[in-house]
Structure formats: structure tokens, C-alpha cells
PDB file of N, CA, C and O in Angstrom:
ATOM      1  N   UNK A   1      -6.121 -45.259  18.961  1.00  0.00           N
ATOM      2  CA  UNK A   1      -6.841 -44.581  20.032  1.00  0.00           C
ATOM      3  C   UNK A   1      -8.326 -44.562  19.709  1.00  0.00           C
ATOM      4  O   UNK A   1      -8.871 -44.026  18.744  1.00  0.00           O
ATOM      5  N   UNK A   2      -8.835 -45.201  20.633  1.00  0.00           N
ATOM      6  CA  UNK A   2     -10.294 -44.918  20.603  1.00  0.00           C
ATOM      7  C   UNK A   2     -11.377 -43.541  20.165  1.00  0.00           C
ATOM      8  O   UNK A   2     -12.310 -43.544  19.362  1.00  0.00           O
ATOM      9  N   UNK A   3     -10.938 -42.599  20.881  1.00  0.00           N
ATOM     10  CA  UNK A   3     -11.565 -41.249  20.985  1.00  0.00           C
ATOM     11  C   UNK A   3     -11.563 -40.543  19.651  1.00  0.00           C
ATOM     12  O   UNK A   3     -12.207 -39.521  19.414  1.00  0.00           O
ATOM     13  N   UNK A   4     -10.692 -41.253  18.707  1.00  0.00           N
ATOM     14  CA  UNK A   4     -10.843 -40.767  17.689  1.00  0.00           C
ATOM     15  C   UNK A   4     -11.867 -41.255  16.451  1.00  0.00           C
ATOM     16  O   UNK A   4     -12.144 -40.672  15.402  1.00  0.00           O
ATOM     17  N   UNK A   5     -12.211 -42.229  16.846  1.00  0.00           N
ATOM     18  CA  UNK A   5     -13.309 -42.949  15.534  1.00  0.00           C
ATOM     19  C   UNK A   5     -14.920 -42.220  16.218  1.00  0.00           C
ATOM     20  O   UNK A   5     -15.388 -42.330  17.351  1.00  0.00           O
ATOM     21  N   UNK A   6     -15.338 -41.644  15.271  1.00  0.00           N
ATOM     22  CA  UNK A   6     -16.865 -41.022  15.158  1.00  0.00           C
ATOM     23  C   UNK A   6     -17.262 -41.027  14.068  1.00  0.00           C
ATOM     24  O   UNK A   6     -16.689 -40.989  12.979  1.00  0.00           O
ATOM     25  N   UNK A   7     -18.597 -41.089  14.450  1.00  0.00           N
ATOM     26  CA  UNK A   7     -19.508 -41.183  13.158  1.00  0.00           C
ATOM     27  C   UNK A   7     -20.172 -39.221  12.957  1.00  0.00           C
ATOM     28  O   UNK A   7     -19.822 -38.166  13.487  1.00  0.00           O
ATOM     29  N   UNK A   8     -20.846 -39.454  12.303  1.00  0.00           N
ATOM     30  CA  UNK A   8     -21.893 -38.397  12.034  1.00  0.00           C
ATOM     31  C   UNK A   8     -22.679 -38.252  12.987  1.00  0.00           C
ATOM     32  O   UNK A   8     -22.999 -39.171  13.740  1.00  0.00           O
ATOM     33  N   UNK A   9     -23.199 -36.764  13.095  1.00  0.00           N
ATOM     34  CA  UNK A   9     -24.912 -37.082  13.919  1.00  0.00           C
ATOM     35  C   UNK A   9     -25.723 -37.445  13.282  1.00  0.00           C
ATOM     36  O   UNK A   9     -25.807 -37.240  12.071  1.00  0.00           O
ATOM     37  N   UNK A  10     -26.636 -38.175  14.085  1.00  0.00           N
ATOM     38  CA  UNK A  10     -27.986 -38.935  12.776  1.00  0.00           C
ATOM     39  C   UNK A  10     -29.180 -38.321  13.498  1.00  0.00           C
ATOM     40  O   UNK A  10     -29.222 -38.573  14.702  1.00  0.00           O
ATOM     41  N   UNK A  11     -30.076 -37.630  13.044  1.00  0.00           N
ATOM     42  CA  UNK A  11     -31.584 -37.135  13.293  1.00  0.00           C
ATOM     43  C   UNK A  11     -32.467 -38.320  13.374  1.00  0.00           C
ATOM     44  O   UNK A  11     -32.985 -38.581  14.460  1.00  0.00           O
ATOM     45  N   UNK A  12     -32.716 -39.137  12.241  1.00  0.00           N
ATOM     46  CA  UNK A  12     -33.933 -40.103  12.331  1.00  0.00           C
ATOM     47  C   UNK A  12     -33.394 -41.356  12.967  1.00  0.00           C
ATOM     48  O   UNK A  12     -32.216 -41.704  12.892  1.00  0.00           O
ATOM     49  N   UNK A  13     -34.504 -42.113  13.705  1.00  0.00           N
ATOM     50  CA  UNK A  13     -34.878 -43.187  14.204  1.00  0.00           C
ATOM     51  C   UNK A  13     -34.468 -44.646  13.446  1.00  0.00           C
ATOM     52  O   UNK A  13     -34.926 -44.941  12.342  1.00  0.00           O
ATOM     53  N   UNK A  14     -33.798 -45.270  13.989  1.00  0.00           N
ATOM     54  CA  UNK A  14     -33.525 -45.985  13.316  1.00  0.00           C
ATOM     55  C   UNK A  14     -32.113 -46.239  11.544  1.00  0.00           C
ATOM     56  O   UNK A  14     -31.841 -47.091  10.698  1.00  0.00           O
ATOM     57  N   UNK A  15     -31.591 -44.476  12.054  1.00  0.00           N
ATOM     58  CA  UNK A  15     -30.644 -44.909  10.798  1.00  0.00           C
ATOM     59  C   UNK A  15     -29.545 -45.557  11.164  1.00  0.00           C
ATOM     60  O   UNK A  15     -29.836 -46.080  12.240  1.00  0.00           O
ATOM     61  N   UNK A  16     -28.224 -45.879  10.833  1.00  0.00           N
ATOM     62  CA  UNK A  16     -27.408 -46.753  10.907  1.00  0.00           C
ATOM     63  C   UNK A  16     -26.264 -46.207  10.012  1.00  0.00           C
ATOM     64  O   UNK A  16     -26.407 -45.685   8.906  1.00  0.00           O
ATOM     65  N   UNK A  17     -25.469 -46.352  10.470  1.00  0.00           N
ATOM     66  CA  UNK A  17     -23.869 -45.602   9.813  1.00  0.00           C
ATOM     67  C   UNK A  17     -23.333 -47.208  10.188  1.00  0.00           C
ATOM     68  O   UNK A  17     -23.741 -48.170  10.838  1.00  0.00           O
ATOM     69  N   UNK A  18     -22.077 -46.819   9.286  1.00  0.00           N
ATOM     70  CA  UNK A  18     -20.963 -48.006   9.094  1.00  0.00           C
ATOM     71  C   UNK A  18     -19.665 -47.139   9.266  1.00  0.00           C
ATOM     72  O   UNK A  18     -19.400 -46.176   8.546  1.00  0.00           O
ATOM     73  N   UNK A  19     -18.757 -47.667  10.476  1.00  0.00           N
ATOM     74  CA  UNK A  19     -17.224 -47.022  10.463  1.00  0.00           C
ATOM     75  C   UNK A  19     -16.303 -48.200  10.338  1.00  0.00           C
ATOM     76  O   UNK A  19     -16.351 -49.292  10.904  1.00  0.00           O
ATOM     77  N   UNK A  20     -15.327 -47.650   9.329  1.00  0.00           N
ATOM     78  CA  UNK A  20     -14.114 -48.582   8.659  1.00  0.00           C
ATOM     79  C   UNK A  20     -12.959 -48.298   9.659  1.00  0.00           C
ATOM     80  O   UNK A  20     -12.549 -47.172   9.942  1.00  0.00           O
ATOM     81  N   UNK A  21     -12.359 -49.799  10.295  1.00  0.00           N
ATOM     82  CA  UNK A  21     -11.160 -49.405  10.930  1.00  0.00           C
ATOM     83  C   UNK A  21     -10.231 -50.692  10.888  1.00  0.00           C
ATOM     84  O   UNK A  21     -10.860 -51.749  10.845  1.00  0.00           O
ATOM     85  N   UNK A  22      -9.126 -50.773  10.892  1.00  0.00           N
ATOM     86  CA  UNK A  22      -7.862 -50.961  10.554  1.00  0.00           C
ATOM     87  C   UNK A  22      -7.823 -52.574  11.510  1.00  0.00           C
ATOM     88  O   UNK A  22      -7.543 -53.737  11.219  1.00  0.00           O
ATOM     89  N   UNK A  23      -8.132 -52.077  12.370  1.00  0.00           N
ATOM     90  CA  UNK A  23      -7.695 -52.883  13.749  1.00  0.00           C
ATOM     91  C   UNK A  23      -8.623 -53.062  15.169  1.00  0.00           C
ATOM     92  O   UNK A  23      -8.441 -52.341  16.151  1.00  0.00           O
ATOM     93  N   UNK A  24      -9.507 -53.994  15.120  1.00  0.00           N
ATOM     94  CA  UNK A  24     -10.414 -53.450  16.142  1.00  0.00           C
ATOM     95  C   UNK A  24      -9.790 -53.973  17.737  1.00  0.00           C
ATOM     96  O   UNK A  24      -9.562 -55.183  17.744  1.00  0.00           O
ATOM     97  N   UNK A  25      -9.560 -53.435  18.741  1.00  0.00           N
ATOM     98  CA  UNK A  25      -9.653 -53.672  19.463  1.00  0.00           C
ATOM     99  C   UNK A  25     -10.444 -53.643  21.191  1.00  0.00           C
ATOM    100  O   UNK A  25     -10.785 -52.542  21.622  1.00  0.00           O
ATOM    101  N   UNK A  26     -10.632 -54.662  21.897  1.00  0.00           N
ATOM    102  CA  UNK A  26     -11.321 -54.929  23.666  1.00  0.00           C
ATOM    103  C   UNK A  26     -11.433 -53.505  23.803  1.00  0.00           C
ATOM    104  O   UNK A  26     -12.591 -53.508  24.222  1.00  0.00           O
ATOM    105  N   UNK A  27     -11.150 -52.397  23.775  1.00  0.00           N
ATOM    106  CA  UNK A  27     -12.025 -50.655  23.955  1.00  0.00           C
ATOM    107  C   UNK A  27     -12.896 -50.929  23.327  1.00  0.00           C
ATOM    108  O   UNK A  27     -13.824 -51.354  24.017  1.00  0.00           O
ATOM    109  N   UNK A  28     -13.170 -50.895  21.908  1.00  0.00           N
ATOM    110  CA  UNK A  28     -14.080 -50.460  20.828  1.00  0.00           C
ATOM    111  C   UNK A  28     -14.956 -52.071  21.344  1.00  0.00           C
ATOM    112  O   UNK A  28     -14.860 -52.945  20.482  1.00  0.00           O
ATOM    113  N   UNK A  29     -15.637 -52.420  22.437  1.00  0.00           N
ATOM    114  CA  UNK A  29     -16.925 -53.215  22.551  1.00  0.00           C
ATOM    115  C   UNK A  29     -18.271 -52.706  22.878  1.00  0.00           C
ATOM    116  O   UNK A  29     -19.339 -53.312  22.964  1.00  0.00           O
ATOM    117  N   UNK A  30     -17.992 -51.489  23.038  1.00  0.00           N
ATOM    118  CA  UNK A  30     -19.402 -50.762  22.737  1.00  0.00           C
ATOM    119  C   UNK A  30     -19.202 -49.372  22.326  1.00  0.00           C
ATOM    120  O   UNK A  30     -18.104 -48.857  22.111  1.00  0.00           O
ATOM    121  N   UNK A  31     -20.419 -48.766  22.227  1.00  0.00           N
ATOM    122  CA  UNK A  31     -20.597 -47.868  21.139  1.00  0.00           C
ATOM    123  C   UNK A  31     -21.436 -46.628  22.201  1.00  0.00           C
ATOM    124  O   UNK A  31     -22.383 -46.787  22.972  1.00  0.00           O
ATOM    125  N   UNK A  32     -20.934 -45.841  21.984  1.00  0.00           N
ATOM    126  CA  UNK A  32     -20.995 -44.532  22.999  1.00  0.00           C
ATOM    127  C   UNK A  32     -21.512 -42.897  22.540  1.00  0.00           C
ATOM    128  O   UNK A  32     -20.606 -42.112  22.260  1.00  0.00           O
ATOM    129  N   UNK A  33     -22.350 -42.606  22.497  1.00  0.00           N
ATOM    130  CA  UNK A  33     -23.580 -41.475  21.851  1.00  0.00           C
ATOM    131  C   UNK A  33     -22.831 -40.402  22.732  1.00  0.00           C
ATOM    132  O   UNK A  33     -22.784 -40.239  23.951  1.00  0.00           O
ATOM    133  N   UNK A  34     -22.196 -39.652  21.545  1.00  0.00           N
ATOM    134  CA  UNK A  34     -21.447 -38.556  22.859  1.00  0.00           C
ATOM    135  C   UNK A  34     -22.166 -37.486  23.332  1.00  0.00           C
ATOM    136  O   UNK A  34     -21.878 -37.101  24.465  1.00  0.00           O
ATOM    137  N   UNK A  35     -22.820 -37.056  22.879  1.00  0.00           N
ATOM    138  CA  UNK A  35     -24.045 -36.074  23.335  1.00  0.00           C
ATOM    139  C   UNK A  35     -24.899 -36.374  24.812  1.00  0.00           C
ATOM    140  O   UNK A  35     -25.350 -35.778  25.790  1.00  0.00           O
ATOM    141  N   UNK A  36     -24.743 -38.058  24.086  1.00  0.00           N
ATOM    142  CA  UNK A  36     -26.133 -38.350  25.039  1.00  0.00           C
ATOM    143  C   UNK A  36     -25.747 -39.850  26.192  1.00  0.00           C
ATOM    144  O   UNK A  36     -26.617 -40.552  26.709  1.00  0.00           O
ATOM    145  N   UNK A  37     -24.241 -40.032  26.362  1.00  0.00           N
ATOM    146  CA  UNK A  37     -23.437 -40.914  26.824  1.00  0.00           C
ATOM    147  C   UNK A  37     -24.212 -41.947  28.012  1.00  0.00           C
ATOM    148  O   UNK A  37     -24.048 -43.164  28.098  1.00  0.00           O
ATOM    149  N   UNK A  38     -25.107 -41.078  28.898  1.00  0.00           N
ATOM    150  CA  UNK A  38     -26.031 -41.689  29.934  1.00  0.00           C
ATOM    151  C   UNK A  38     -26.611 -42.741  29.469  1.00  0.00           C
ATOM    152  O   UNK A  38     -26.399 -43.893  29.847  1.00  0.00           O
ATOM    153  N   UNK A  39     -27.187 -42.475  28.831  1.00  0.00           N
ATOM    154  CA  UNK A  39     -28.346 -43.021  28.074  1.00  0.00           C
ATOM    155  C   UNK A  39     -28.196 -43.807  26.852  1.00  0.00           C
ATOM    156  O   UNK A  39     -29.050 -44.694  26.852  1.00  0.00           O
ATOM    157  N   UNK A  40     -27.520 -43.839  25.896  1.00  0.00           N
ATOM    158  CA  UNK A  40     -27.609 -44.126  24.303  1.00  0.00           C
ATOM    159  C   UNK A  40     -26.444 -44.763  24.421  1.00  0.00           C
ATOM    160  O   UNK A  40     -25.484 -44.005  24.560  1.00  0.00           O
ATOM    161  N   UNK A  41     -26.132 -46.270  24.409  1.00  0.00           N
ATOM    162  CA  UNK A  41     -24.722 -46.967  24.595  1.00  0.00           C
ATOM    163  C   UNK A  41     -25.036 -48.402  23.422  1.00  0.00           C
ATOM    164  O   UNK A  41     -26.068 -49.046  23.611  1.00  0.00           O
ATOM    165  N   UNK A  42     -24.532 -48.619  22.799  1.00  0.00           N
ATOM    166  CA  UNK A  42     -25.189 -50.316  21.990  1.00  0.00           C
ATOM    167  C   UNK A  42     -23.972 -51.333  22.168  1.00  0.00           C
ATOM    168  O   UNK A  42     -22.927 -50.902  22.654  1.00  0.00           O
ATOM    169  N   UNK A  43     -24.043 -52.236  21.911  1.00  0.00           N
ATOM    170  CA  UNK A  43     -22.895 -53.550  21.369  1.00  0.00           C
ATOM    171  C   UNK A  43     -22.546 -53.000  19.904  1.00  0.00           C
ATOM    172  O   UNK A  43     -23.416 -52.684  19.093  1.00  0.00           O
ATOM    173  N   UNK A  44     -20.891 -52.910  19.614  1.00  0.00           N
ATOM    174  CA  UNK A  44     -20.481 -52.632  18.011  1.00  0.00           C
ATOM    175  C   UNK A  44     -20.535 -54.361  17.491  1.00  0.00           C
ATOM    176  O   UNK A  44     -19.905 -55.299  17.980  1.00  0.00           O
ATOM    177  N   UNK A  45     -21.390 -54.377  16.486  1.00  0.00           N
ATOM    178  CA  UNK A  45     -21.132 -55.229  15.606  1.00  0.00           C
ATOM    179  C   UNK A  45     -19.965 -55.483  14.767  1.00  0.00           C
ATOM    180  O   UNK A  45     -20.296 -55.050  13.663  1.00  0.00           O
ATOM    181  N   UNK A  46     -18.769 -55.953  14.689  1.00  0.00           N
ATOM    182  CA  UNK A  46     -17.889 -56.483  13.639  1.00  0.00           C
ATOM    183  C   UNK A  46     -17.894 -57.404  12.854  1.00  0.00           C
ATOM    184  O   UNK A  46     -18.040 -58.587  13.162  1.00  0.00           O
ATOM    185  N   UNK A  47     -17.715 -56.916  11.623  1.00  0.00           N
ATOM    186  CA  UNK A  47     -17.570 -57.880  10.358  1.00  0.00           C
ATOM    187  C   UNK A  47     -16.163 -57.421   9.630  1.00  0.00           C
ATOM    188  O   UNK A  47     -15.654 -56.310   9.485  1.00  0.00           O
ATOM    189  N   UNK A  48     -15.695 -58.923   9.179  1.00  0.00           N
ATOM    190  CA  UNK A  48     -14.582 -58.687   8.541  1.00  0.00           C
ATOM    191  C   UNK A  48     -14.633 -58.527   7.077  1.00  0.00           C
ATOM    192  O   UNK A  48     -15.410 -59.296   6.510  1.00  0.00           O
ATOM    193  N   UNK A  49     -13.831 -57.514   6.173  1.00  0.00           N
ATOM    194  CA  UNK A  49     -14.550 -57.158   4.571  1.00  0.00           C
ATOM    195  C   UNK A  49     -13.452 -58.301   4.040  1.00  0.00           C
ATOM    196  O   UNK A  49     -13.341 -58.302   2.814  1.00  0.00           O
ATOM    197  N   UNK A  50     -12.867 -58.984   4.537  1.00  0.00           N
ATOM    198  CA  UNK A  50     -12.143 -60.482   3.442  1.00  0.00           C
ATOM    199  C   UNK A  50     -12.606 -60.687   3.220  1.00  0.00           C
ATOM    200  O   UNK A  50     -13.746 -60.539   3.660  1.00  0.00           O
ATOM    201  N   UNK A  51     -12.101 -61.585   1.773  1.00  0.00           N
ATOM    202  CA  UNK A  51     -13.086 -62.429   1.130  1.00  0.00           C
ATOM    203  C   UNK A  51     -11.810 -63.793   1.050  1.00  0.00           C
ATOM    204  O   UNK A  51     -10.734 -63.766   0.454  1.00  0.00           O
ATOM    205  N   UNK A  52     -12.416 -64.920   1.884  1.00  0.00           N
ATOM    206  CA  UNK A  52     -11.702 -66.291   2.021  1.00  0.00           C
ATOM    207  C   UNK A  52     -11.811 -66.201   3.577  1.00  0.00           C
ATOM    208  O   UNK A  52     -11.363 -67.106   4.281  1.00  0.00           O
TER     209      UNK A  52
END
């Protein structure tokens, strides 16, 4: 379920958090500022932590 992966609140400009998940799936293609949902939306970047 989607609604459950959150990050922290972040104060400064420009910081950047990293969230670890299992299984990404077509929900999780963008990234949603719950406070501020209007306004504050990005593309989630994925990277896979394999190595090969």
C-alpha cells in the first residue's frame, strides 16, 4: 500500500531523504508533499541496490 511509505519533514531547501522499499510499484511514480499536496509533487527516482 502506498499511503504507507513517508519520509520525514525536511525544513531546508534542497535536502533529500532516501526511502527503502521492497517492491516498487505504477502508484509510487510520483512523490506527494502531504502538507503541501497542491503544490510540491516530483518524479521518484529508482535505483536498484544489486550488485550484478
Amino acid at each position: 500500500m502506498v499511503d504507507s511509505y513517508e519520509t520525514e519533514r525536511m525544513g531546508e531547501a534542497g535536502e533529500t531523504q532516501t526511502l527503502e522499499v521492497d517492491e516498487l510499484t505504477d502508484e509510487m511514480a510520483e512523490y506527494r508533499c502531504r502538507p503541501h499536496e497542491g503544490q510540491m509533487r516530483g518524479e521518484i527516482e529508482a535505483r536498484s541496490t544489486e550488485n550484478g
